[in-house]
N, CA, C, O and CB atoms as a CASP TS submission, in Angstrom:
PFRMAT TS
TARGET T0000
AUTHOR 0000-0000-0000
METHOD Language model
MODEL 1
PARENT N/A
ATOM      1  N   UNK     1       0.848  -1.161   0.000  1.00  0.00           N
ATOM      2  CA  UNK     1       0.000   0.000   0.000  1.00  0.00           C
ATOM      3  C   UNK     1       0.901   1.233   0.000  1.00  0.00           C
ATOM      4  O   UNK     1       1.700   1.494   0.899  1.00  0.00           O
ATOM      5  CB  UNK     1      -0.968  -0.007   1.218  1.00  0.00           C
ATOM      6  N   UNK     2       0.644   2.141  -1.358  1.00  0.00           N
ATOM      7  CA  UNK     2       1.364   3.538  -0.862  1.00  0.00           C
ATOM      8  C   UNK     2       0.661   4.361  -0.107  1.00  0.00           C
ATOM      9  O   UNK     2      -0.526   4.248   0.198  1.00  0.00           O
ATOM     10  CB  UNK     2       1.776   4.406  -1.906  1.00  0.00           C
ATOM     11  N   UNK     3       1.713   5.534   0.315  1.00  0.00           N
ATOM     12  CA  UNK     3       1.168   6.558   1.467  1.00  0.00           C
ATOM     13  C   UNK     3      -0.315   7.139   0.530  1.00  0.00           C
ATOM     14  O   UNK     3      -1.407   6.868   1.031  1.00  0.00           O
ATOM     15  CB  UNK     3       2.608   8.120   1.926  1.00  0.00           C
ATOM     16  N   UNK     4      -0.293   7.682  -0.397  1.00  0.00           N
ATOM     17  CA  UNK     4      -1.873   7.711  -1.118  1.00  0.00           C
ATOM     18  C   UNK     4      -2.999   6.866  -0.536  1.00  0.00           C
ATOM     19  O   UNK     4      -4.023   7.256   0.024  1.00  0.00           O
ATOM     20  CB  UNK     4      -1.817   7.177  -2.640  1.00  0.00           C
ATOM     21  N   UNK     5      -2.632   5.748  -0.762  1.00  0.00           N
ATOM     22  CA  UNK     5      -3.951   4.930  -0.558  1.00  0.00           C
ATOM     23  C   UNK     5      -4.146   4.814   0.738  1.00  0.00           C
ATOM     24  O   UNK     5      -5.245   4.543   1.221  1.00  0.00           O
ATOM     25  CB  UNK     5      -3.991   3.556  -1.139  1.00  0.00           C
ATOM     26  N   UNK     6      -3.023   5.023   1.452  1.00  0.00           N
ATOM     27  CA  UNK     6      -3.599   4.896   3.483  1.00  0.00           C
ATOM     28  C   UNK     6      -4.144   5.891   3.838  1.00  0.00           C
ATOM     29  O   UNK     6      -4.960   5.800   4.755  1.00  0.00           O
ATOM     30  CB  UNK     6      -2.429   4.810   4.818  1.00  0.00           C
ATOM     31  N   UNK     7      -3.745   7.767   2.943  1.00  0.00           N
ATOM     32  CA  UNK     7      -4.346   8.181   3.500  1.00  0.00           C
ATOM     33  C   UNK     7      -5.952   8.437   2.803  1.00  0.00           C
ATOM     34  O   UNK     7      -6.806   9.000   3.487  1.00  0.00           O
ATOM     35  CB  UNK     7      -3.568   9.042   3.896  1.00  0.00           C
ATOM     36  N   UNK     8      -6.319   7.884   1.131  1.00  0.00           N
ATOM     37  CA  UNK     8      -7.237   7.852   1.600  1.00  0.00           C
ATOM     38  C   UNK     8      -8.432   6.771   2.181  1.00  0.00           C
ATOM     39  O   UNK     8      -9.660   6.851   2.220  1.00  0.00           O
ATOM     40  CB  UNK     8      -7.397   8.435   0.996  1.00  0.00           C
ATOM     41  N   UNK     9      -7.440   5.701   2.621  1.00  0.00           N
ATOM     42  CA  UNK     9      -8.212   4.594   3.651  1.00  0.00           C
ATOM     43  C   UNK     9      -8.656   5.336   4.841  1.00  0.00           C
ATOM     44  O   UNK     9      -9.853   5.531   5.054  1.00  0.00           O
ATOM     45  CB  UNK     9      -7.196   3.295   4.213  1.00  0.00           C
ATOM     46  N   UNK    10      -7.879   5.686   5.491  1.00  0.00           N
ATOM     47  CA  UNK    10      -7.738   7.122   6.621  1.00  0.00           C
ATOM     48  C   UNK    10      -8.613   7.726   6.977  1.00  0.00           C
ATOM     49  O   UNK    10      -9.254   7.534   8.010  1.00  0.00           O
ATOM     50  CB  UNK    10      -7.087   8.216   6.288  1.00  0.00           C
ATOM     51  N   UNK    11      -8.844   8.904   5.834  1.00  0.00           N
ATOM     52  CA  UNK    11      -9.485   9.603   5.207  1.00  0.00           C
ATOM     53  C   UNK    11     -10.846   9.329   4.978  1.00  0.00           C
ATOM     54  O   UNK    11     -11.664  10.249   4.942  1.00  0.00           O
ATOM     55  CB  UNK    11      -8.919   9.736   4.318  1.00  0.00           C
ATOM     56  N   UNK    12     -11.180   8.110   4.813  1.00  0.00           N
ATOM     57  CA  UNK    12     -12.632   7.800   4.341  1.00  0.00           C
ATOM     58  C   UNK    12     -13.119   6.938   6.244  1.00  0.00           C
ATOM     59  O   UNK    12     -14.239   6.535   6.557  1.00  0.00           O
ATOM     60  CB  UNK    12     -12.612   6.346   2.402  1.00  0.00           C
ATOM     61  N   UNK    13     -12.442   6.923   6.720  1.00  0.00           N
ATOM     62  CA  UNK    13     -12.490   5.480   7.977  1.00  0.00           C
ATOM     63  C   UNK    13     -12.859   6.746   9.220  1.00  0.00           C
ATOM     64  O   UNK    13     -13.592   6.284  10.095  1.00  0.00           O
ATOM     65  CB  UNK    13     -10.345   4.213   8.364  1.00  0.00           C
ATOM     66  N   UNK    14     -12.459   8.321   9.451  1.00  0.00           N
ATOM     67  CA  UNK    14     -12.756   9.057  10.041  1.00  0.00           C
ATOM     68  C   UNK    14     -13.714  10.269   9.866  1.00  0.00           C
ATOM     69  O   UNK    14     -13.850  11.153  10.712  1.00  0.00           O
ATOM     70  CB  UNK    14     -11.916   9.178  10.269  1.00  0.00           C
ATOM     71  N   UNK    15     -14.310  10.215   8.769  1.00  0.00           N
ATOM     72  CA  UNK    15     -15.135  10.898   8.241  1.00  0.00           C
ATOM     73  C   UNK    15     -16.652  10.547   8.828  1.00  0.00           C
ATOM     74  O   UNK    15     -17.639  11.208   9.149  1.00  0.00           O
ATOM     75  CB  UNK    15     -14.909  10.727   6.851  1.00  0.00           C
ATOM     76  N   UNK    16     -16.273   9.072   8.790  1.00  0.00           N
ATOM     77  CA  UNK    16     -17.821   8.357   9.050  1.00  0.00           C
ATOM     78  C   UNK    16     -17.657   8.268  10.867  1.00  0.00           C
ATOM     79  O   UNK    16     -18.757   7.956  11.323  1.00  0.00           O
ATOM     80  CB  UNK    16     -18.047   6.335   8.066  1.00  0.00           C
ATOM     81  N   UNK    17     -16.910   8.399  11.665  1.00  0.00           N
ATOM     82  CA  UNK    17     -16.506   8.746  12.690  1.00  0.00           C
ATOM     83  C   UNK    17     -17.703   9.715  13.241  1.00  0.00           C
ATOM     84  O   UNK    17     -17.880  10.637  12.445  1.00  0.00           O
ATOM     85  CB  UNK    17     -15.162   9.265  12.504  1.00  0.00           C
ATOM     86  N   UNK    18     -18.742   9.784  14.588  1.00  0.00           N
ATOM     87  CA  UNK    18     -19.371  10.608  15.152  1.00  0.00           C
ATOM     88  C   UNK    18     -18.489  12.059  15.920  1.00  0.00           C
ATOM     89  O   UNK    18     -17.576  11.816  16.709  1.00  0.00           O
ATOM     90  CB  UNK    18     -20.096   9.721  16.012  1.00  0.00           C
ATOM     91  N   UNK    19     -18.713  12.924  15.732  1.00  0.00           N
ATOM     92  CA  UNK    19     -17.709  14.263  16.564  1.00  0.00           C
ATOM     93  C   UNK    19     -16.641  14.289  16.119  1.00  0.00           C
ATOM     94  O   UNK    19     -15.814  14.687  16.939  1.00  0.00           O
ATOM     95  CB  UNK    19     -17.358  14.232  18.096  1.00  0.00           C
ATOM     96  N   UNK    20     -16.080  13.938  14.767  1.00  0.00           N
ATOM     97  CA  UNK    20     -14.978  13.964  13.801  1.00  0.00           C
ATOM     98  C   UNK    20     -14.865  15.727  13.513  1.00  0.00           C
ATOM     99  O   UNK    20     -15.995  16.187  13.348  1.00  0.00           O
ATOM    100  CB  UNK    20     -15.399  12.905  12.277  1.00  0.00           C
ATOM    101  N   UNK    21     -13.906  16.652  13.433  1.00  0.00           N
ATOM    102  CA  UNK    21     -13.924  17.739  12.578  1.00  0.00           C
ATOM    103  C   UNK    21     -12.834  17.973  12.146  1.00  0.00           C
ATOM    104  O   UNK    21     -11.993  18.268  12.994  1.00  0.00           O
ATOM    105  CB  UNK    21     -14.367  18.777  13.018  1.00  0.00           C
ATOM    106  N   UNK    22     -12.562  17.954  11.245  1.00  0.00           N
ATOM    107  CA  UNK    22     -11.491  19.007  10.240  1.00  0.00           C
ATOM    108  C   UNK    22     -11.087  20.349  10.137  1.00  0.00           C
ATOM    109  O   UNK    22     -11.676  21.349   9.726  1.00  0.00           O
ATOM    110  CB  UNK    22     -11.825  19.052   9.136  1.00  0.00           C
ATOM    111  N   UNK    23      -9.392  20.072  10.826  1.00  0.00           N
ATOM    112  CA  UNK    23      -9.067  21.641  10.537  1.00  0.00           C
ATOM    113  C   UNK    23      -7.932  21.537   9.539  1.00  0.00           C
ATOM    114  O   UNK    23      -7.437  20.455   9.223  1.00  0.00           O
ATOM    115  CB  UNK    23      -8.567  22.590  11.971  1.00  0.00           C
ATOM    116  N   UNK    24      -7.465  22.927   8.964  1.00  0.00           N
ATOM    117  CA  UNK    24      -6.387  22.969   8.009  1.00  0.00           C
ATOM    118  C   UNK    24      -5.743  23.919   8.997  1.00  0.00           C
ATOM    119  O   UNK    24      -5.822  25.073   8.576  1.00  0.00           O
ATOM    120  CB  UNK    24      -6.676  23.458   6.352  1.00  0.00           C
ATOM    121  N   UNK    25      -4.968  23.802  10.479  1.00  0.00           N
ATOM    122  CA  UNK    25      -4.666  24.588  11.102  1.00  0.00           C
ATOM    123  C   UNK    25      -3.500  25.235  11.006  1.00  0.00           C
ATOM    124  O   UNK    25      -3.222  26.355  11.434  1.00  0.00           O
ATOM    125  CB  UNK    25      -4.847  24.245  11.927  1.00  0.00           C
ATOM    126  N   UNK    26      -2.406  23.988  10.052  1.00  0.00           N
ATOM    127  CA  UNK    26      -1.345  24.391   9.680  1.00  0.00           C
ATOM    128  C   UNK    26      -0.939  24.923   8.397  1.00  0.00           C
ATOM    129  O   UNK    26       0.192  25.375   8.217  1.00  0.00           O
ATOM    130  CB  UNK    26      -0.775  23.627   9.930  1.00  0.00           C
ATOM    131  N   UNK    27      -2.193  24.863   7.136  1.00  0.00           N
ATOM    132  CA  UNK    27      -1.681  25.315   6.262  1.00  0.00           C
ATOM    133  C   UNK    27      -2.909  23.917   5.364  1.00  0.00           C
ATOM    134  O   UNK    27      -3.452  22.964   5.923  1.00  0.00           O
ATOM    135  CB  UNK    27       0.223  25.435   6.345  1.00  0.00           C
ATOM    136  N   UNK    28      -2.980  24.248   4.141  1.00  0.00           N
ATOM    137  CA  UNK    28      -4.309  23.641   3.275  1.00  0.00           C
ATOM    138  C   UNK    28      -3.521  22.348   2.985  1.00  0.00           C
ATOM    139  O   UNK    28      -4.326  21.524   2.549  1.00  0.00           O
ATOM    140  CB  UNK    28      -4.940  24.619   1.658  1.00  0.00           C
ATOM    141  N   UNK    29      -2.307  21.842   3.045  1.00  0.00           N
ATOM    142  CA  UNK    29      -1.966  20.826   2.720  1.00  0.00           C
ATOM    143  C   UNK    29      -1.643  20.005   4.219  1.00  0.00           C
ATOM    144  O   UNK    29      -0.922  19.016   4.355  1.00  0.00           O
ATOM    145  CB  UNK    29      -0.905  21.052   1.696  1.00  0.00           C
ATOM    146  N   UNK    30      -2.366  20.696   5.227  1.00  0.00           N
ATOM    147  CA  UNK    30      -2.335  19.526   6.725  1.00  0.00           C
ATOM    148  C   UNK    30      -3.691  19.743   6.647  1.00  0.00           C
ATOM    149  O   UNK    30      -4.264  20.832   6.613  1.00  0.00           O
ATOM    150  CB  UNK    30      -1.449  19.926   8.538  1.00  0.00           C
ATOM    151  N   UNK    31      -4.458  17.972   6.604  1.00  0.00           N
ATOM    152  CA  UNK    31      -5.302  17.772   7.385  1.00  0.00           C
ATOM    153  C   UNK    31      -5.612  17.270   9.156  1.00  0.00           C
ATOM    154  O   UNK    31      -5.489  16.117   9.569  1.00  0.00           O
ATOM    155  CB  UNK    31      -5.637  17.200   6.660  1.00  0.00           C
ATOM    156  N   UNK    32      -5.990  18.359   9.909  1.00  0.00           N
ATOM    157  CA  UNK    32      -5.576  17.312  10.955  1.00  0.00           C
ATOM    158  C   UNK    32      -7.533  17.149  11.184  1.00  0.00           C
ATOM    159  O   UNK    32      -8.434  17.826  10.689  1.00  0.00           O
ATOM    160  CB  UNK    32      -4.244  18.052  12.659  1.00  0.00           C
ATOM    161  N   UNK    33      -7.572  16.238  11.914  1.00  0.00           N
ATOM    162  CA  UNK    33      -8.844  15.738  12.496  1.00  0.00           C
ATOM    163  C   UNK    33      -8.837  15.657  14.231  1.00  0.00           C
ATOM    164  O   UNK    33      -8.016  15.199  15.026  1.00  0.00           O
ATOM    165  CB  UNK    33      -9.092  14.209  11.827  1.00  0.00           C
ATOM    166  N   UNK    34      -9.937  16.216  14.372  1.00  0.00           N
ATOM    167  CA  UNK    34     -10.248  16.174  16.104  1.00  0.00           C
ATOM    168  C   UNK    34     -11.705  15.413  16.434  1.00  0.00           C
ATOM    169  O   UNK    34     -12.623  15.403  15.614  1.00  0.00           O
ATOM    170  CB  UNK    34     -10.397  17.972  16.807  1.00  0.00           C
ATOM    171  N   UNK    35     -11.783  14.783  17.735  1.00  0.00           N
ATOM    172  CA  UNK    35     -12.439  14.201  18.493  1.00  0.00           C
ATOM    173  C   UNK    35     -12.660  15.197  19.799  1.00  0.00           C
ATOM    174  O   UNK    35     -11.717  15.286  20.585  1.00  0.00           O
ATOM    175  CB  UNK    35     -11.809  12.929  18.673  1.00  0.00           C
ATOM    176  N   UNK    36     -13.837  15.930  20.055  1.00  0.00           N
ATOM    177  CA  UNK    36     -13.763  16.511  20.994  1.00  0.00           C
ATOM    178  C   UNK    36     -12.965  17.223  21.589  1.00  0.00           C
ATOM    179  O   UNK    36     -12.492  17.274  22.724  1.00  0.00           O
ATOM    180  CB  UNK    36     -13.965  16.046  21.445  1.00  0.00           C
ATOM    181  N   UNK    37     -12.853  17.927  20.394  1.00  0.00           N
ATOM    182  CA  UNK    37     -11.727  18.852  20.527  1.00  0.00           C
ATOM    183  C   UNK    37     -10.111  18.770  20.769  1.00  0.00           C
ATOM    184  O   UNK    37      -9.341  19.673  21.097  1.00  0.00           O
ATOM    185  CB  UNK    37     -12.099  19.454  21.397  1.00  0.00           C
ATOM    186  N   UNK    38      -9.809  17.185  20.459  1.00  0.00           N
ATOM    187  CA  UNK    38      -7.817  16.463  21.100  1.00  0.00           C
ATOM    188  C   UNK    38      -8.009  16.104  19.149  1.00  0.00           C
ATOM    189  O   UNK    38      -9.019  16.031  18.450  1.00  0.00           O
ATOM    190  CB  UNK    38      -7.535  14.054  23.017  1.00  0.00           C
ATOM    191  N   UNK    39      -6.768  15.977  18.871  1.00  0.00           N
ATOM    192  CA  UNK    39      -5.776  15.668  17.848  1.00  0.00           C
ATOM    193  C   UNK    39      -5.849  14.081  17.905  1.00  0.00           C
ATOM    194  O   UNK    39      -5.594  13.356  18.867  1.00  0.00           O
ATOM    195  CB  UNK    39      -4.217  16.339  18.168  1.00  0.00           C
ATOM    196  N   UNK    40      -6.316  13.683  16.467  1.00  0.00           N
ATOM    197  CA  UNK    40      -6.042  12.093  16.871  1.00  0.00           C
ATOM    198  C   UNK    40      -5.586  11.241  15.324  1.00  0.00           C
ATOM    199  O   UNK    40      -5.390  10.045  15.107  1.00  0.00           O
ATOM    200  CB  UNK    40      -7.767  11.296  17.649  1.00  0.00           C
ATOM    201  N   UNK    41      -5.525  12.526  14.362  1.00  0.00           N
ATOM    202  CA  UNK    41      -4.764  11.882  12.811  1.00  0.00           C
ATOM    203  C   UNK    41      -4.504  13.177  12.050  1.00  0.00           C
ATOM    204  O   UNK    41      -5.325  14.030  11.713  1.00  0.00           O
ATOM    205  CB  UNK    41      -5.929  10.713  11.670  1.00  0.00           C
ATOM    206  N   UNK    42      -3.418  13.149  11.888  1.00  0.00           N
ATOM    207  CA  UNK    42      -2.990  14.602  10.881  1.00  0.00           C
ATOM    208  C   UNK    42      -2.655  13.684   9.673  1.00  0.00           C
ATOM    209  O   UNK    42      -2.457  12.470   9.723  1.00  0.00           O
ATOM    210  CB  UNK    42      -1.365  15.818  11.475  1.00  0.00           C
ATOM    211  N   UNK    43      -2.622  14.691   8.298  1.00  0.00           N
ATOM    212  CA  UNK    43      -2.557  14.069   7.161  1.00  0.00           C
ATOM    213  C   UNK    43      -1.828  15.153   6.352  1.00  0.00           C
ATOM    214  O   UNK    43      -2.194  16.327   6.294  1.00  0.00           O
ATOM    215  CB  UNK    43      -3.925  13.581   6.647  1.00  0.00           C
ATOM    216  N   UNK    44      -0.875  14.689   5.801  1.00  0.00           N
ATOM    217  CA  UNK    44      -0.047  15.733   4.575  1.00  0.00           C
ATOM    218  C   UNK    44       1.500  15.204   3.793  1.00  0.00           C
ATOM    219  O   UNK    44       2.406  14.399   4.007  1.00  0.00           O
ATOM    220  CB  UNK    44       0.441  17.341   5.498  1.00  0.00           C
ATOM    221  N   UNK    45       1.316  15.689   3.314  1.00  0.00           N
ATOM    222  CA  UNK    45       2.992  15.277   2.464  1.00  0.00           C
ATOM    223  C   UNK    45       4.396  15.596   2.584  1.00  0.00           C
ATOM    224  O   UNK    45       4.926  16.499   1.936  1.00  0.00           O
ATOM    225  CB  UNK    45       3.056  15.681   1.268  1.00  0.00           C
ATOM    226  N   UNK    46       5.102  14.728   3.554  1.00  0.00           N
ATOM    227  CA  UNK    46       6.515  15.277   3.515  1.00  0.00           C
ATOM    228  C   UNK    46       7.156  15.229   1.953  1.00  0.00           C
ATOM    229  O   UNK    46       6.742  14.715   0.914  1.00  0.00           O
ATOM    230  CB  UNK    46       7.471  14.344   4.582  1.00  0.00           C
ATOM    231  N   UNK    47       8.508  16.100   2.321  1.00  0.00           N
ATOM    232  CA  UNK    47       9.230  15.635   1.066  1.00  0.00           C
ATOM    233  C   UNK    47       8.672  14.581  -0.354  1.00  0.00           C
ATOM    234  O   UNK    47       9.332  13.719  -0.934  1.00  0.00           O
ATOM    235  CB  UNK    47      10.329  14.935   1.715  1.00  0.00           C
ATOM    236  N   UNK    48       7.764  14.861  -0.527  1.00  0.00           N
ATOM    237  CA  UNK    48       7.761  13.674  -1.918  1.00  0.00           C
ATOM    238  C   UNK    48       6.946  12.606  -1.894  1.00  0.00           C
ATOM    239  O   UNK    48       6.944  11.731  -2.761  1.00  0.00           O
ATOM    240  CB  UNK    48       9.083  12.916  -2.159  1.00  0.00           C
ATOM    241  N   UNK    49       5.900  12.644  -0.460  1.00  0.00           N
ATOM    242  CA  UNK    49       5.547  11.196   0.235  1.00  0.00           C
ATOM    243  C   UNK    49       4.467  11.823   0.755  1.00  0.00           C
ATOM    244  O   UNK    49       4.610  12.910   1.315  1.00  0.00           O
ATOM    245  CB  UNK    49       6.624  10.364   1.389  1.00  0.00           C
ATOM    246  N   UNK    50       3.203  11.203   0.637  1.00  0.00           N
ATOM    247  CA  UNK    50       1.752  11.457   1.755  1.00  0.00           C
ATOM    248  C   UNK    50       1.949  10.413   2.806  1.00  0.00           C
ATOM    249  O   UNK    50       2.195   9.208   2.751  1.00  0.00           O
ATOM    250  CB  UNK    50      -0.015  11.149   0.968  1.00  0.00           C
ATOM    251  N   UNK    51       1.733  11.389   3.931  1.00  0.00           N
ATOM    252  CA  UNK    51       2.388  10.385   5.275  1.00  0.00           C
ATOM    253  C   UNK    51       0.919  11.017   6.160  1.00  0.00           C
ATOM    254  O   UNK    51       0.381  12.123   6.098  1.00  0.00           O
ATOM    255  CB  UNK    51       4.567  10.961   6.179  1.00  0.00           C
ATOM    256  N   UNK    52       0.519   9.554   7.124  1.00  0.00           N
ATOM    257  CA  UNK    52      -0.789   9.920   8.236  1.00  0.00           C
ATOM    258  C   UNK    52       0.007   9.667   9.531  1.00  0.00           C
ATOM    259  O   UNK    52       0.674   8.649   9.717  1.00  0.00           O
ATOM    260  CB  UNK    52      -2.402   8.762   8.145  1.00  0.00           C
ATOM    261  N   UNK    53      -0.127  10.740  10.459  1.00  0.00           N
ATOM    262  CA  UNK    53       0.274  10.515  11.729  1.00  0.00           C
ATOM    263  C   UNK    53      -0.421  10.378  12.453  1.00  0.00           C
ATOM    264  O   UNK    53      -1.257  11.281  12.496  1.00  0.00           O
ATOM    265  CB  UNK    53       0.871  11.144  12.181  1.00  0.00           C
ATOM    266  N   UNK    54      -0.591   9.244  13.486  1.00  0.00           N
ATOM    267  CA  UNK    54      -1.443   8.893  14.378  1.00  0.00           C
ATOM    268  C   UNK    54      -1.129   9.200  15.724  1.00  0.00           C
ATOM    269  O   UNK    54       0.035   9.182  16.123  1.00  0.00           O
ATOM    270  CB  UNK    54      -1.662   7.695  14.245  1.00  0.00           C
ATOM    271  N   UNK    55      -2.249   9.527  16.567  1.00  0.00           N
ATOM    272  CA  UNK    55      -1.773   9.558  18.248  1.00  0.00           C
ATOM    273  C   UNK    55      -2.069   8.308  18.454  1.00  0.00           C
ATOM    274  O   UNK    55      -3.049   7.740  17.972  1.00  0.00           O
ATOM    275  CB  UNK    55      -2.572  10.598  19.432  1.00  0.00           C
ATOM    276  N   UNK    56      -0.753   7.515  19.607  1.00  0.00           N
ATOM    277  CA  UNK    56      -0.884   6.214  19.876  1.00  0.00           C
ATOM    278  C   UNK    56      -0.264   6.282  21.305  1.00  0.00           C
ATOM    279  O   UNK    56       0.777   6.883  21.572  1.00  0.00           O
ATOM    280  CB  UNK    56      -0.200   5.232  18.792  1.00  0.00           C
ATOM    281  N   UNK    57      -0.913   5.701  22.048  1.00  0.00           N
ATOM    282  CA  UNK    57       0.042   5.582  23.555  1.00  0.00           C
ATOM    283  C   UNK    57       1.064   4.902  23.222  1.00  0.00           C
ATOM    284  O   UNK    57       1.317   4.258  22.204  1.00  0.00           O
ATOM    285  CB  UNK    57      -0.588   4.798  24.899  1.00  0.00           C
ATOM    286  N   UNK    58       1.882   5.182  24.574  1.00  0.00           N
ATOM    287  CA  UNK    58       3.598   4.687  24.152  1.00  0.00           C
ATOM    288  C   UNK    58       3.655   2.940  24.028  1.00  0.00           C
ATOM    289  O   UNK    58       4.289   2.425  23.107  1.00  0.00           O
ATOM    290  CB  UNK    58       4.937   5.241  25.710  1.00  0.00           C
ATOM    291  N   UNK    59       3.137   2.345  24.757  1.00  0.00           N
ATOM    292  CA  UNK    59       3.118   1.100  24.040  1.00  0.00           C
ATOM    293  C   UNK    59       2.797   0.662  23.287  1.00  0.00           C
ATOM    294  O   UNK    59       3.481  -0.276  22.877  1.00  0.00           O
ATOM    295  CB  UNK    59       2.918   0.503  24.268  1.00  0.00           C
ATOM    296  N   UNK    60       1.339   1.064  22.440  1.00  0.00           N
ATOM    297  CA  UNK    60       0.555   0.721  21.447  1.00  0.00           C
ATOM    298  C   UNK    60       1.490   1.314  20.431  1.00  0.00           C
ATOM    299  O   UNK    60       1.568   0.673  19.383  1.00  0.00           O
ATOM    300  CB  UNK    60      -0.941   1.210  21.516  1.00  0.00           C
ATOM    301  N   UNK    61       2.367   2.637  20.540  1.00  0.00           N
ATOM    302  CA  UNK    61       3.101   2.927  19.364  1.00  0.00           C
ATOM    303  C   UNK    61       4.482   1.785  19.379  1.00  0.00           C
ATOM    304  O   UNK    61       4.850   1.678  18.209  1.00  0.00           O
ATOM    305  CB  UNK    61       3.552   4.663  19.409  1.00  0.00           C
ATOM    306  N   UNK    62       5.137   1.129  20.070  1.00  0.00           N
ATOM    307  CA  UNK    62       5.863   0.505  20.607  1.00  0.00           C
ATOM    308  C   UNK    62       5.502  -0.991  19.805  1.00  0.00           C
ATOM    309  O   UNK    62       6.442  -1.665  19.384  1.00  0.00           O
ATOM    310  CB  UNK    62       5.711   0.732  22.110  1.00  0.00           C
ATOM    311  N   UNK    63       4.336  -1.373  19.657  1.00  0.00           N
ATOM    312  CA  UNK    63       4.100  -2.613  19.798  1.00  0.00           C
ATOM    313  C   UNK    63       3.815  -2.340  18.023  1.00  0.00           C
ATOM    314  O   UNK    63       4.245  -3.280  17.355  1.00  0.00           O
ATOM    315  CB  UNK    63       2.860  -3.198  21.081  1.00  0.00           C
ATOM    316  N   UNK    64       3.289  -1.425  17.356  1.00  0.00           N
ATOM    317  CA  UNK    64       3.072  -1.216  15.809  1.00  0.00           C
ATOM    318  C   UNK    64       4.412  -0.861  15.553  1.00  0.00           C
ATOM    319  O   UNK    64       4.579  -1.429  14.473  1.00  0.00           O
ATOM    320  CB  UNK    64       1.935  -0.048  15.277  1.00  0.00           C
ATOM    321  N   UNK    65       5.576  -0.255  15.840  1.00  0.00           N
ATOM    322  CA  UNK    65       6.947  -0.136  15.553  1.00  0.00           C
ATOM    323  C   UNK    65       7.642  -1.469  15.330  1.00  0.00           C
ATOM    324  O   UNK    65       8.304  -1.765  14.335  1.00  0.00           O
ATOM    325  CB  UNK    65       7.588   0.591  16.624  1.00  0.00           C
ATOM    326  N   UNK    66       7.419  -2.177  16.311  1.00  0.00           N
ATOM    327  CA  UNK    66       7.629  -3.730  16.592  1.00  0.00           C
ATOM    328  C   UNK    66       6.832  -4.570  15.175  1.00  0.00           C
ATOM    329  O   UNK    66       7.522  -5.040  14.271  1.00  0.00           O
ATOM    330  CB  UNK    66       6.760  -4.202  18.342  1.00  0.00           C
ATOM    331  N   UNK    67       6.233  -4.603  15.174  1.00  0.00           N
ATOM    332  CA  UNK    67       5.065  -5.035  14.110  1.00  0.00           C
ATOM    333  C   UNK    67       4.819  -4.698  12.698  1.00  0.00           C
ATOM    334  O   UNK    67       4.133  -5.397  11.952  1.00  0.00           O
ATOM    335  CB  UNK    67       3.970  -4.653  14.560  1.00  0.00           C
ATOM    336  N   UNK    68       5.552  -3.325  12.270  1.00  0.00           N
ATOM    337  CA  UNK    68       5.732  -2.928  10.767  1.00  0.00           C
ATOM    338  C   UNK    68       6.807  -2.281  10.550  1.00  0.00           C
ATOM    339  O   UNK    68       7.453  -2.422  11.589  1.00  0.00           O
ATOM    340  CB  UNK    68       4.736  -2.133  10.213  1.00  0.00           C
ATOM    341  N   UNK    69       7.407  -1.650   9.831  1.00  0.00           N
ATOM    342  CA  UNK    69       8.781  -1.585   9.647  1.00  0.00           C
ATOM    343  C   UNK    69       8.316  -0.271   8.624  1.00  0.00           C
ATOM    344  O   UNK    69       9.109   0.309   7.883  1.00  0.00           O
ATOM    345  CB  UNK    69       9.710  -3.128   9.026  1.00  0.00           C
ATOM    346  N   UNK    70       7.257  -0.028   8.718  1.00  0.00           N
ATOM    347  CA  UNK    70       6.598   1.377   7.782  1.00  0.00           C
ATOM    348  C   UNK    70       6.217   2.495   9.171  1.00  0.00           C
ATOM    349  O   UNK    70       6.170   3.725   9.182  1.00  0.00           O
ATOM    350  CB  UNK    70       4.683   0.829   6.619  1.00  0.00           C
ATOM    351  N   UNK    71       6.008   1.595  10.162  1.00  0.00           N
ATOM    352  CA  UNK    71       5.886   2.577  11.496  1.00  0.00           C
ATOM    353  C   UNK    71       6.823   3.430  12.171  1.00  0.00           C
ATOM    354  O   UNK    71       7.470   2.906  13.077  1.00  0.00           O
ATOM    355  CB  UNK    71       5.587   1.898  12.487  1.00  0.00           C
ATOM    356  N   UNK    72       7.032   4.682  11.900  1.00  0.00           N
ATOM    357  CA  UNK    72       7.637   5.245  12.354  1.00  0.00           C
ATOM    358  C   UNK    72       7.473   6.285  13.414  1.00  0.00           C
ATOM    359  O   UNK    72       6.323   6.715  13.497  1.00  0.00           O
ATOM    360  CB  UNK    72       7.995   5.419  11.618  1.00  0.00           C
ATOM    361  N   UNK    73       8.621   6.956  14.510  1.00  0.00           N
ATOM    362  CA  UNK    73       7.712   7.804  15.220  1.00  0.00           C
ATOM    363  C   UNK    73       8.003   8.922  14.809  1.00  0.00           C
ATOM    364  O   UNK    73       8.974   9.110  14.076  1.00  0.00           O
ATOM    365  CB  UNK    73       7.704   7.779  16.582  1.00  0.00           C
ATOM    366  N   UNK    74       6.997  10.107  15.319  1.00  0.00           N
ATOM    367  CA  UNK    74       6.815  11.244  14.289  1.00  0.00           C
ATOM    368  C   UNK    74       8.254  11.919  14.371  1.00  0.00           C
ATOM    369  O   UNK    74       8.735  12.143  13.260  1.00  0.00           O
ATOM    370  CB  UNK    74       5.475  12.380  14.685  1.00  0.00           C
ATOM    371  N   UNK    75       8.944  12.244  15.322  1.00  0.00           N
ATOM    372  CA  UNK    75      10.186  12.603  15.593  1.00  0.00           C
ATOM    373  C   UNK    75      11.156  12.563  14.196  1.00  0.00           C
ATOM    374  O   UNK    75      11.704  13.545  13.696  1.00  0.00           O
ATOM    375  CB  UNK    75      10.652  11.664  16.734  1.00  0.00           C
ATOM    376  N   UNK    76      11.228  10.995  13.643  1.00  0.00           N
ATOM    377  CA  UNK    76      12.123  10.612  12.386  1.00  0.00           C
ATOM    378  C   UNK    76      12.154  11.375  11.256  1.00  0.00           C
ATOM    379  O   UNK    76      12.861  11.041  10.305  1.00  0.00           O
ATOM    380  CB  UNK    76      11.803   9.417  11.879  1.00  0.00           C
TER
END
C-alpha cells in the first residue's frame, strides 16, 4: 500500500466517525482531524511522500513499531 492509498483509507475510515472535525490549522496541505476537541490523525505530504500521523500511547506505538517496519515515530 502507498502513502496515497492509506491516507485515503484514513481519510474515508474518520469521516464516518461521530464528533470527527477538520481543521487545516497548519496550512491547506495539513489535514488534521479532532475528536472533541484532542488531535487524533494529521494528514499531509513530507518531502515527496503522503504520510498519516497517528496519536498512539507509548506502548501501542511501541508494539506497531515492533510489528511494521513502515511505522515510524513522528520525531524521524
Amino acid at each position: 500500500m502507498d502513502g496515497q492509498e492509506l491516507q485515503k483509507i484514513a481519510g474515508d475510515c474518520v469521516v464516518g466517525l461521530p464528533g470527527t472535525d477538520l481543521e487545516h490549522r497548519f496550512g491547506p496541505d495539513w489535514r488534521l482531524y479532532k475528536v472533541r476537541g484532542k488531535v487524533f490523525i494529521l494528514m499531509t505530504e513530507m518531502p515527496g511522500r503522503p504520510v498519516v500521523i497517528l496519536k498512539a500511547g507509548p506502548d501501542d506505538a511501541a508494539a506497531l513499531r515492533e510489528q511494521y517496519a513502515d511505522v515510524i515515530p513522528a520525531s524521524t
